[in-house]
N, C-alpha and C positions, 0 to 999 in steps of 0.2 A: 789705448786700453780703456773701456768702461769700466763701471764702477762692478759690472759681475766678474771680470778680470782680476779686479784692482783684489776683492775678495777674496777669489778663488789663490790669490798670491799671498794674500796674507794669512791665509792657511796656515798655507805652506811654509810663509816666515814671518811670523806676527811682528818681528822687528821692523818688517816693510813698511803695516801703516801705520805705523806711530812715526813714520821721518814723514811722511805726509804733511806738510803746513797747510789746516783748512782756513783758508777767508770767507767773513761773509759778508753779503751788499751791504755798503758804506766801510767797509775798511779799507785803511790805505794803505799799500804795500810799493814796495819800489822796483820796478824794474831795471835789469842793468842796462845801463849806457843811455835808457829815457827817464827815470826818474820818476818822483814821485805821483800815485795815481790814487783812483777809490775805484772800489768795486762797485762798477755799476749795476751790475747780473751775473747770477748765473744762469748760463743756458745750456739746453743737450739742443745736439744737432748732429746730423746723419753724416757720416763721412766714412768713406769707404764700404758702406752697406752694414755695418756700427753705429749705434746712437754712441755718445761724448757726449762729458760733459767740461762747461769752458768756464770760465772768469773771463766776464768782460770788460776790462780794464780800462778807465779813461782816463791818459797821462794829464797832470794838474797844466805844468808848463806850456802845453800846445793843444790840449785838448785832441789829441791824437788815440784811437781807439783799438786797443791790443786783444785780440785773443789768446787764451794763454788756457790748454788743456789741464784740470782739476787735480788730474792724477800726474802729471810732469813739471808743476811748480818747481821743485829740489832742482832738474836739472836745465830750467830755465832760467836761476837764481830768482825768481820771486822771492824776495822776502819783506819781514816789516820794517818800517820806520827804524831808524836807530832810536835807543833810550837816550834821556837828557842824561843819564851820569854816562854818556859813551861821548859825550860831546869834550870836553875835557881833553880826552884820547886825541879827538880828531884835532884839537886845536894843536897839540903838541905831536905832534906828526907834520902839521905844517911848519911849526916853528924850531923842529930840528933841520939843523944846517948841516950835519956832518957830513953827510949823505950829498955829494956835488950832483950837478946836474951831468945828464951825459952829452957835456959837452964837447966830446972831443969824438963823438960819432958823428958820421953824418945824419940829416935831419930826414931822409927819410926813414930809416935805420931808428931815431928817436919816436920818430910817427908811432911808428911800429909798436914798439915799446909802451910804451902811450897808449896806444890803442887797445891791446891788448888787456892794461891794468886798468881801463874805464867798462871792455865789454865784461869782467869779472863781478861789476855789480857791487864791488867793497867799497862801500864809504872810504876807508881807509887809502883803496889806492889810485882813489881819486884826488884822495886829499895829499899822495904822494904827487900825483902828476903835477894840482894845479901849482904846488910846491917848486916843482920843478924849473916849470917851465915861467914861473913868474919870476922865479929866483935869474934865470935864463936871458930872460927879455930885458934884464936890469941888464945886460951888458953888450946883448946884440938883437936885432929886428929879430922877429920869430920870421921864419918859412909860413906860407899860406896854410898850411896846413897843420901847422904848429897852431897860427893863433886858432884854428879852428878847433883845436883841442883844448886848447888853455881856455875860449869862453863855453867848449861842452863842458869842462871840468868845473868852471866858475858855477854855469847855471844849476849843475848836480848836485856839487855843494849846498851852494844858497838856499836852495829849493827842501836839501834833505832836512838841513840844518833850523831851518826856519821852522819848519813841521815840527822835527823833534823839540824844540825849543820854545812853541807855541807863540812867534814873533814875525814881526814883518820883518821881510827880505833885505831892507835896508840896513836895518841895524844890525845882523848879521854879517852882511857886508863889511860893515864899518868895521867890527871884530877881527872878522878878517884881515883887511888891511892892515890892520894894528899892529898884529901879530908880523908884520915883515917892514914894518918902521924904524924899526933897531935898527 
């Protein structure tokens, strides 16, 4: 959809663009399951015999470069940084225990599960997984693909957490850990 689309829509339903989240170059927004980025450009480019326009996105962690169309942020889950009063939240989400791990599924079965609550792009249920699975590993080897979930969870965290908290990664870390020392 172009932006005479995007218009011609919000005509029609001016509730349309106002769900619209506009970025602009130098803001940093997260993408789900890669994490935190900045906007390096926008640009229009021809696709489909339509000019688009895109957010070109350069993830912080890998320096890995996203295209992400201007008008389909909502259901690509772009969004911002979390706030430092959301941190709090996330810290007590990890350090609720009540919530067991699913341990008693098989671990591709968990993958799954897992995977799923990382490509949704919530801090939150990322900070369920890495929860999970850390809690997890405290009593059996993770599957290969476990631990590959438990350090994408770790790096999402760290990476979102630190931004919002305007802090190096370590000390973050350290928080983290803390909170599962009891």
């Amino acid at each position: 959809m172009n932006d005479k689309k995007a218009k011609a829509l919000a005509e029609c339903n001016p509730a349309v663009i106002k769900k619209i989240r506009r970025f602009h170059v130098g803001d940093l927004a997260v993408y789900p399951a890669h994490g935190v980025g900045r906007i390096e450009s926008i640009e229009s480019k021809v696709v489909g015999g339509e000019t688009h326009d895109f957010y070109i996105m350069k993830v912080l962690e890998n320096a890995m470069v996203i295209m992400i169309p201007t008008w389909n942020v909502e259901s690509v889950g772009l969004r911002d940084v979390i706030s430092k009063s959301e941190i709090p939240k996330i810290y007590s989400v990890m350090a609720d225990r009540q919530e067991n791990p699913l341990d008693n599924q098989t671990w591709n079965r968990r993958y799954r599960e897992y995977m799923e609550k990382i490509k949704t792009g919530s801090l939150y249920e990322v900070a369920e997984v890495y929860r999970d699975l850390f809690i997890l590993k405290m009593s059996k080897d993770l599957s290969f693909g476990e631990r590959k979930l438990y350090d994408t969870a770790q790096v999402l965290l760290v990476k979102e957490l630190s931004t919002a908290k305007e802090t190096d990664e370590q000390t973050i870390l350290t928080e983290i850990e803390s909170l599962f020392a009891c």
